[in-house]
N, C-alpha and C positions, 0 to 999 in steps of 0.2 A: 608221781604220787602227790607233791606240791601241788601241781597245779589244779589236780584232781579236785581236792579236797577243798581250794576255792573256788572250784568251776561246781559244786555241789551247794556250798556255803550263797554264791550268787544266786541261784537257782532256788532255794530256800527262802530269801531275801524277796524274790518278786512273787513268790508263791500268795495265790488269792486267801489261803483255806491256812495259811502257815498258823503254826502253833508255836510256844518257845522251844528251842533244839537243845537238846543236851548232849554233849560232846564227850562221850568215856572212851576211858582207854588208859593204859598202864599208865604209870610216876612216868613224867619229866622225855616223853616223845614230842613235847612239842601242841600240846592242846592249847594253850594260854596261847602261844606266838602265833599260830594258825589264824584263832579269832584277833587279836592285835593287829594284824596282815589287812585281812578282811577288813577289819572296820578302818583302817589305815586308808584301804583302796575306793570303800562304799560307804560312808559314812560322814558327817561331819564334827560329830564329836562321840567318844568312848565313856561312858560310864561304867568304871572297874570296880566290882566291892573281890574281897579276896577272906571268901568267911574261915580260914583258916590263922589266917594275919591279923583279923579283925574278927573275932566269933561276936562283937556286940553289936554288928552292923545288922544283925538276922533281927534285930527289935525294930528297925524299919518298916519289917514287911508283915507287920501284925492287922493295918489295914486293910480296905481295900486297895486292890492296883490304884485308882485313881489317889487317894490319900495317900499314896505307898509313892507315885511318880514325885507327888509334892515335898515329903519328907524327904529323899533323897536328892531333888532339887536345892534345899537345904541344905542339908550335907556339904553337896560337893558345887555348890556356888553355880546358877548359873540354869539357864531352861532345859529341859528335856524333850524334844520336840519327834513325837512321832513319825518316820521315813528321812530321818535323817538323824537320831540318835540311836546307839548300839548298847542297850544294858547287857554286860558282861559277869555274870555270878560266878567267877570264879570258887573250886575246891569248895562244891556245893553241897558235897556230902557230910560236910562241917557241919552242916545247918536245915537236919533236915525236918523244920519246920517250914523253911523258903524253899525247899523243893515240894514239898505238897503242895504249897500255894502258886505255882506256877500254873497250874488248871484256869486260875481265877485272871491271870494273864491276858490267855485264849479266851477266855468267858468274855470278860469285860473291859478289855485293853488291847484285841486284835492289832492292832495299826502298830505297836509299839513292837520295837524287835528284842526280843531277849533270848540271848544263847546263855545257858549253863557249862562247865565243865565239871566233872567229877574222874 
């Protein structure tokens, strides 16, 4: 089932047409380590916000994506570089202002990978 769930997660990653994924599923199976794995394996760096740890992170993403990438470049020090960086919105159901705005991702930020868990 391991392997599954990142032989789907790669498979989503090279996808032409991908949208951001959101990842549900019960409390505490393992959705956070999965994507951790993932971008461990495919990735060069992990961008983590954790809107239950942090509920004032969700003032980030009041922009658009493109001003939304740059603020949290701020944030957490350092570029975010489309096919090689992994935004991670952790316990996203915290903030569900940044779950509506993940459309605008797809719209206007395609190239950028961003998984949700809730």
């Amino acid at each position: 089932m391991h392997r599954t769930a990142l032989e789907y997660l790669e498979s989503w990653k090279s996808r032409a047409t991908r949208k951001p994924l959101v990842v549900r599923g019960a409390r505490q199976v393992g959705k956070s380590c999965l994507v951790r794995l993932f971008a461990e394996a495919s990735f060069t760096r992990l961008v983590e916000i954790n809107f239950e740890r942090n509920p004032e992170q969700a003032s980030l993403f009041v922009a658009s994506p493109r001003e939304t990438m740059r603020n949290l470049e701020l944030q957490f020090g350092g570029s975010i570089e489309p096919g090689s960086t992994l935004l991670f919105l952790d316990e996203i159901q915290a903030a569900d202002s940044v779950l509506a705005r993940l459309r605008y991702f797809h719209e206007e930020l395609p190239e950028l990978h961003v998984v949700a868990a809730c």
